[in-house]
C-alpha positions in Angstrom: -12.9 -19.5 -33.5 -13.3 -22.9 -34.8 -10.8 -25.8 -35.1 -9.8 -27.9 -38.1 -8.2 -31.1 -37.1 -6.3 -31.4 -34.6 -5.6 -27.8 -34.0 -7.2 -24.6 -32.0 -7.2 -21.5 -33.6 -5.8 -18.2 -31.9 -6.1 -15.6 -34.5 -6.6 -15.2 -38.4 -3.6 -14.1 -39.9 -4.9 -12.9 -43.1 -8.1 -13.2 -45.1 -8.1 -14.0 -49.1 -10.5 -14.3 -52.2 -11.0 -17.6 -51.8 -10.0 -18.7 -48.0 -8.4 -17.4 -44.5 -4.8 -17.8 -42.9 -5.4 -18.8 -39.3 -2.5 -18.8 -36.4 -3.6 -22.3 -34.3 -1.8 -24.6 -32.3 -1.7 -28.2 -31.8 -1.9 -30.4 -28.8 1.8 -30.0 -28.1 1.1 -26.3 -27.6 3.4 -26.1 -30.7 2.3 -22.4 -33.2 1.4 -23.7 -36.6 0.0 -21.5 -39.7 -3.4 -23.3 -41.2 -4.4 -22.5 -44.7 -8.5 -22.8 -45.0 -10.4 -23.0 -49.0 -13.3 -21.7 -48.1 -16.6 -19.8 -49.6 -17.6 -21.1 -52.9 -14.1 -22.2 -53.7 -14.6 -24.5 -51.4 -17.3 -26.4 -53.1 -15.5 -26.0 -56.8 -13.8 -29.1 -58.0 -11.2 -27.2 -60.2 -10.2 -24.8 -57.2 -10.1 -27.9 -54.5 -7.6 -29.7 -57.1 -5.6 -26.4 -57.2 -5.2 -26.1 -53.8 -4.5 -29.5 -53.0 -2.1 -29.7 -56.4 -0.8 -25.9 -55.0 0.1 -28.0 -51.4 1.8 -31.2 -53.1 3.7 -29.1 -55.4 5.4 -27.2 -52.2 6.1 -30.0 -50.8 7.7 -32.3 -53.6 9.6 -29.5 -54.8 13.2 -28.9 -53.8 13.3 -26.1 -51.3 9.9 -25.9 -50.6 7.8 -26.2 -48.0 6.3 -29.2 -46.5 3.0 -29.4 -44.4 2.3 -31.5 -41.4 -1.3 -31.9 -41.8 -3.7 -31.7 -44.0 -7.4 -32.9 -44.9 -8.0 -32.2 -48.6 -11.3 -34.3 -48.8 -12.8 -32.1 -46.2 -15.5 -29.6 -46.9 -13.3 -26.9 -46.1 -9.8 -28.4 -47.5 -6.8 -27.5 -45.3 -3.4 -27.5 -45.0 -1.2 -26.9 -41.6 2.6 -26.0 -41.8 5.2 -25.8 -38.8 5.4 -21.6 -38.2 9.7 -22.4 -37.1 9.5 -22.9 -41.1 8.0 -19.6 -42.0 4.8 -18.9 -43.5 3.3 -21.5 -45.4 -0.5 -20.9 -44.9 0.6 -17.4 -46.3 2.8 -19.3 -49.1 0.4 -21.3 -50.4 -2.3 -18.8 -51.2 0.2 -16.5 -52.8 0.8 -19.9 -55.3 -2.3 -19.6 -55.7 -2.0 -15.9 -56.8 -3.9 -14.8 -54.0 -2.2 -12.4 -51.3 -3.5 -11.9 -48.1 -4.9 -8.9 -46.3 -5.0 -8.2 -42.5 -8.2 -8.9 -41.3 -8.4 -5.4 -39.6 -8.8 -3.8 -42.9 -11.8 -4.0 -45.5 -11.3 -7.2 -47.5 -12.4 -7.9 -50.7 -14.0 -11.2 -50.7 -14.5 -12.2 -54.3 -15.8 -15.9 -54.1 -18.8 -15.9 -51.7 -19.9 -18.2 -49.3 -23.3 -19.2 -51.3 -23.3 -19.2 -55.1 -21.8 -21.2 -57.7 -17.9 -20.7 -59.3 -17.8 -21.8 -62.8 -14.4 -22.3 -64.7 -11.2 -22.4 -63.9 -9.8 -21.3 -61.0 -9.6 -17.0 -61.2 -10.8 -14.0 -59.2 -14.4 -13.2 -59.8 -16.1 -9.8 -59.2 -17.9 -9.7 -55.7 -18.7 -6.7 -53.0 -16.5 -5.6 -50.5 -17.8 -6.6 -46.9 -16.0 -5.5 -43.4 -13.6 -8.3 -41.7 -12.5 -11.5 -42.6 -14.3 -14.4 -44.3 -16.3 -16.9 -41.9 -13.8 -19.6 -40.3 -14.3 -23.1 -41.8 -17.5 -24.5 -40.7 -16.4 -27.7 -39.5 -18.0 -29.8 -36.7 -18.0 -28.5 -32.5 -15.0 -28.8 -30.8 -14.8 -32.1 -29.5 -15.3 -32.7 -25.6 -11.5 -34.5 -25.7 -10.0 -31.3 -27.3 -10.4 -29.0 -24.2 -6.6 -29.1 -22.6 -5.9 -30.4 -18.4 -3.7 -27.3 -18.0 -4.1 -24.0 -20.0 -1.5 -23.8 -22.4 0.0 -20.3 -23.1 1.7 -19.5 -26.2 3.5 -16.1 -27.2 1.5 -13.8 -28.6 0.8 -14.2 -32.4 1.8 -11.0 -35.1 -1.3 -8.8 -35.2 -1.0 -8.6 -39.3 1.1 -10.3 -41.9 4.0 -8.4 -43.2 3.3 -5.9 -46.7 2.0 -8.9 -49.2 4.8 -9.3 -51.6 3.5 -9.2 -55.3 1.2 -11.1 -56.5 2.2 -14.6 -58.2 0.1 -14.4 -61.0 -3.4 -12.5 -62.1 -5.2 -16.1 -61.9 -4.0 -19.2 -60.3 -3.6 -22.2 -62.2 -3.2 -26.0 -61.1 -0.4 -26.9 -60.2 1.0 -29.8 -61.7 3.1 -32.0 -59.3 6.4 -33.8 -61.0 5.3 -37.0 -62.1 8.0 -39.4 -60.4 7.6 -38.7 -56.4 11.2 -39.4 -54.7 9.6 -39.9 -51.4 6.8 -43.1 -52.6 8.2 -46.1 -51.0 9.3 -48.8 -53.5 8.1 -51.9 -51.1 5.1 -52.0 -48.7 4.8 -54.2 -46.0 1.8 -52.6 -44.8 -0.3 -52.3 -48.0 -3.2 -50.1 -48.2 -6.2 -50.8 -49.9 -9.4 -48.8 -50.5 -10.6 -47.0 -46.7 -14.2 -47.4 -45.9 -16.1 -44.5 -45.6 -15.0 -42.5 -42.5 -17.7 -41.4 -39.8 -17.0 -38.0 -37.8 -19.2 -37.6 -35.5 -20.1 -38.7 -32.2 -15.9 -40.2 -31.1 -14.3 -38.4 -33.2 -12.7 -36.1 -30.0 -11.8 -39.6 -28.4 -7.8 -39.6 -29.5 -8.1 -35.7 -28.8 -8.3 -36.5 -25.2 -5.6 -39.2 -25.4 -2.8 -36.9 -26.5 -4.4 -34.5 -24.2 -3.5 -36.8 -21.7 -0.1 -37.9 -22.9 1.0 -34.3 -23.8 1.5 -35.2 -27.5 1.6 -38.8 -28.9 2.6 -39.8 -31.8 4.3 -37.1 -34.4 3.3 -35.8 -38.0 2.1 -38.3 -40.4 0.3 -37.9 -43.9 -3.5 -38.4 -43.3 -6.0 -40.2 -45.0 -8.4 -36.8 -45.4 -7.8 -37.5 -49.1 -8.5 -40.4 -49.7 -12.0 -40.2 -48.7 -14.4 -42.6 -50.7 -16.7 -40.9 -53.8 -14.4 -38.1 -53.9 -12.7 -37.6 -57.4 -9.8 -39.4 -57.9 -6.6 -37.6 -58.7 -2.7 -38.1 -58.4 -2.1 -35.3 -56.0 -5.5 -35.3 -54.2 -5.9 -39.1 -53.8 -3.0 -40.7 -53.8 -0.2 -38.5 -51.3 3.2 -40.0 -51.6 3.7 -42.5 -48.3 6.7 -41.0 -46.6 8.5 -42.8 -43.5 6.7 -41.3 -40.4 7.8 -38.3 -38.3 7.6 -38.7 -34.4 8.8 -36.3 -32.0 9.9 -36.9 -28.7 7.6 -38.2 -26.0 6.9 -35.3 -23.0 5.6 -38.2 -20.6 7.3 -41.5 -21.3 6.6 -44.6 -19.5 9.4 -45.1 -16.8 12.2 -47.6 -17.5 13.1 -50.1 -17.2 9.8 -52.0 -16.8 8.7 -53.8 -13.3 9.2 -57.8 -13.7 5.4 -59.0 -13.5 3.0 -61.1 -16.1 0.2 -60.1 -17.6 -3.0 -59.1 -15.6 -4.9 -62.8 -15.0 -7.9 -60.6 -13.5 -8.4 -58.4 -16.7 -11.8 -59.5 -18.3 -12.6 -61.2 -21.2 -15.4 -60.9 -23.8 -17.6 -63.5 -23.2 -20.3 -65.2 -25.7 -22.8 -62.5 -23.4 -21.0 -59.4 -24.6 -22.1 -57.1 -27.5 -18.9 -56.7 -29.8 -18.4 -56.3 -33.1 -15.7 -57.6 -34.9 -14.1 -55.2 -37.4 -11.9 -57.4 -40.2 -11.2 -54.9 -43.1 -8.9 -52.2 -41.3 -6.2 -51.2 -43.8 -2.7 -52.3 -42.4 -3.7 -54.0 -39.8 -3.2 -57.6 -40.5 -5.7 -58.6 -37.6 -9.1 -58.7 -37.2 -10.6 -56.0 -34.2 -12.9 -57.2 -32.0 -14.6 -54.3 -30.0 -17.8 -52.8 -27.6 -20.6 -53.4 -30.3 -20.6 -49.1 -29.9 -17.6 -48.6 -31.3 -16.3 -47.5 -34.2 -12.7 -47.2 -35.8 -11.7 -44.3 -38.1 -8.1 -43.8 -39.9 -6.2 -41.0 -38.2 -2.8 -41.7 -39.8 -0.8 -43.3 -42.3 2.6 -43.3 -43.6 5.3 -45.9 -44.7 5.4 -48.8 -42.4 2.3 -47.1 -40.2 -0.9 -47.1 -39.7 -3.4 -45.5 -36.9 -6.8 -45.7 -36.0 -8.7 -43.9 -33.8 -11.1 -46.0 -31.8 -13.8 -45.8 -29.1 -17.1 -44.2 -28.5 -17.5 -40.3 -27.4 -21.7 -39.1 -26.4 -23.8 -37.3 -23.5 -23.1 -40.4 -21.5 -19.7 -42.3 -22.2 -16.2 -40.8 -23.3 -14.2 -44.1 -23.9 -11.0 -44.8 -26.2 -7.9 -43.8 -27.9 -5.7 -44.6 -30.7 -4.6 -48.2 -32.2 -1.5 -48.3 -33.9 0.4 -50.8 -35.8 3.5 -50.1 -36.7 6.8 -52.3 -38.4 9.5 -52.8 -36.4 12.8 -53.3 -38.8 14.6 -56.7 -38.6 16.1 -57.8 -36.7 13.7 -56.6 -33.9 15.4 -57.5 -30.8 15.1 -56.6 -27.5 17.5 -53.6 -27.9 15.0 -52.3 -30.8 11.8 -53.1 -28.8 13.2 -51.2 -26.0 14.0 -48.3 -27.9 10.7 -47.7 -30.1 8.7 -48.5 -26.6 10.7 -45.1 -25.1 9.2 -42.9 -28.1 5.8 -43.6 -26.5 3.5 -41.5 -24.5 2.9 -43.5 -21.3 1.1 -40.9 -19.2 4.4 -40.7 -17.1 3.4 -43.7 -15.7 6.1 -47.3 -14.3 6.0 -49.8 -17.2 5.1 -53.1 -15.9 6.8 -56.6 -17.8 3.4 -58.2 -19.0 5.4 -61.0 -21.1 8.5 -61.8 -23.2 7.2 -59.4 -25.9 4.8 -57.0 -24.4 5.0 -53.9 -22.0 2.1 -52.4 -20.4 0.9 -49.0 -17.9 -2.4 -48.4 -16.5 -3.7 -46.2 -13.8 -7.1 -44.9 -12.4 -6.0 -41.6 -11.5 -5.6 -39.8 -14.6 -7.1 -36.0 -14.8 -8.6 -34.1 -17.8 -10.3 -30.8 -17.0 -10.6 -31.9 -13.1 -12.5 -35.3 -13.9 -10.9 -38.7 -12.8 -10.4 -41.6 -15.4 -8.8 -44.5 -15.9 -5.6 -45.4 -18.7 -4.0 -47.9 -19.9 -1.0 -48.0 -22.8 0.4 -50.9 -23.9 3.3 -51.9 -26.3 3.7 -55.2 -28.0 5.8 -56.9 -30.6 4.6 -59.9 -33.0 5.3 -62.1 -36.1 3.3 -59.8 -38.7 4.9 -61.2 -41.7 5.5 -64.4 -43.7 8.6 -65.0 -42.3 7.9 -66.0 -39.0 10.0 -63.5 -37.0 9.1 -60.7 -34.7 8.7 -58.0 -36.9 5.6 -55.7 -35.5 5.0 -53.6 -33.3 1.2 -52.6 -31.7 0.4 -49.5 -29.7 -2.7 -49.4 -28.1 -3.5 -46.0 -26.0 -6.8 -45.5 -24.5 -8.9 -43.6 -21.4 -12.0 -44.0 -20.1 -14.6 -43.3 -17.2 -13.6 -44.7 -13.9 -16.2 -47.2 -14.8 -15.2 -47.9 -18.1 -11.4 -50.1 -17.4 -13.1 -53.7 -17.9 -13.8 -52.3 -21.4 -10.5 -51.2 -22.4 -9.4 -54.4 -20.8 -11.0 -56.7 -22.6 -9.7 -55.3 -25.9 -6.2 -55.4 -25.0 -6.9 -59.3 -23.7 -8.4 -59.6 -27.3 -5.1 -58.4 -29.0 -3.3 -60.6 -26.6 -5.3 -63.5 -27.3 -5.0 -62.8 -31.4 -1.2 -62.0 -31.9 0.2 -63.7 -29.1 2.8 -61.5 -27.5 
């Protein structure tokens, strides 16, 4: 089985015309549905903007059902919903007026894999074949995604419940209410066009950090959609920013922090070093400087966030982690700092003082999948804004090789150097 996103697949759930219902879970070992446009669907413009439109509409409307993840600008579009919630992978095909079938039974699959779909979105004639549909096709599962400790999770339903009645004899787009209560009215951190986003050869980098961490971060809407050259629409393009949604840290850094300084033996980058200097990441407010081998992609976004996944992941080097930049509400005093630092993945690992403003936590004897490497998490405050008070906050999470520590190093001397915390 293949993964989409962040998640690993366990078993389909049910099987559709135009895509598959899929049991997965996510690196906190926590059961999620995943809903998965697939066959020629997949590559038809008006049956992307219904499932997309089909997704937003859930969400936005009262009582429905809100997703966690979702990539609609991928070549297989998805959506993941929280199974506590119910069935939304189910839910949103039957919008769609398609039901699903076990995957044990003969399945009609209407829309193909090959061949074009023309029209509207509606069943079209096909053959019946034996199982489900092909999984989404996406790219290997990264080196970073493979879990330290097998995770074990109770066993999914072996079929989906009787399928209640079908929605409708043809799905329709769904149109999503024009005024969107959750769109922030003021943004701090304002987003501007993405540059194009490049999956390959990291892009399991910030797999292996929450690996690590036993799962960083929390939900946040994703910038699948948003993908350059991709038809722009209101619900496909343009998802509402809503505040973001963490959950609690398994591994937090130990408080309170060890009175020290920052690291005066951490490299630099010197005039010698290959780096390039990245200057047009959304919602940043700073210019990157990285290993010339890098590159950044956006992972997350949300109001008053922003994350980046950064680093380098081939046959020879595994290096990097997540950058995020968060705003930290005025006034942002010590009492605040102290709090948002404890909803961090630290690796378990002593906070260490590294200044007024900044906390850090390294260590060389990490373990993922029996092989040694080296960490280091840092959390840091700064004046952002225009109005020259502390009101930022900067997360930077990344492994490495054993080998690899003078290059994490040297970034988080760079972001020292450039906000001054």
């Amino acid at each position: 089985m293949q993964p989409v996103g962040p998640y690993r697949f366990t078993e389909a759930l049910g099987v559709c015309q135009v895509g598959t219902a899929w049991w997965a879970i996510d690196g906190q070992d926590r059961l999620v549905t995943v809903a998965v446009l697939e066959g020629a669907a997949a590559a038809d413009p008006p049956w992307r903007e219904a499932f997309a439109n089909a997704a937003n509409a859930m969400a936005l409307t009262s009582g429905g059902q809100r997703y966690v993840n979702a990539d609609f600008a991928a070549a297989k579009p998805w959506v993941a919903y929280p199974s506590e919630e119910g069935m939304g992978a189910q839910r949103l095909f039957q919008t769609l007026g398609m039901d699903l079938h076990p995957t044990e039974s003969e399945t009609q699959v209407l829309i193909p894999e090959t061949g074009a779909v023309g029209g509207p979105p509606q069943p079209v004639s096909g053959v019946p074949i034996s199982g489900a549909p092909s999984p989404t096709s996406g790219a290997p599962l990264p080196w970073a995604m493979h879990a330290a400790v097998p995770h074990q999770v109770s066993s999914p339903p072996q079929q989906v419940s009787p399928a209640p009645q079908q929605v409708s004899p043809a799905p329709q787009p769904v149109s999503v209410p024009p005024h969107d209560p959750f769109a922030a009215s003021a943004r701090r951190i304002t987003p501007s066009a993405p540059r194009p986003r490049r999956t390959g050869r990291w892009i399991g980098i910030a797999a292996l950090v929450l690996v690590l961490v036993a799962g960083a971060g929390g939900a946040v809407v994703w910038f699948g959609s948003d993908d350059p050259g991709k038809p722009k629409t209101e619900a496909t393009t343009s998802p509402a920013l809503q505040p973001e949604q963490k959950t609690p840290p398994q591994s937090p850094g130990l408080e309170p922090p060890s009175a020290g300084d920052w690291p005066k033996e951490w490299p630099k980058f010197t005039p010698g070093d290959s780096v390039r200097t990245i200057a047009d990441l959304d919602g940043l407010g700073f210019a990157l400087k990285v290993p010339a081998e890098w590159d950044c992609t956006p992972a997350g976004r949300a109001q008053g966030f922003v994350k980046y996944n950064c680093g380098v992941s081939n046959d020879k080097q595994q290096i990097g982690g997540e950058l995020i930049v968060r705003e930290c509400p005025v006034p942002c005093d010590a009492q605040r700092q102290t709090a948002m630092r404890q909803e961090e993945e630290a690796w378990g690992l002593q906070w260490m003082r590294g200044g007024q403003f900044v906390s850090y936590a390294d260590s060389s004897k990490l373990q993922l999948d029996g092989e040694r490497r080296y960490g280091l998490v840092l959390v840091a405050y700064w004046r952002g804004g225009d109005t020259g008070q502390i009101d930022r906050q900067v997360v930077f999470r990344m492994t490495s090789p054993i080998d690899g520590a003078g290059r994490l190093r040297r970034v988080a001397n760079h972001l020292r150097d450039t906000l001054i915390f």
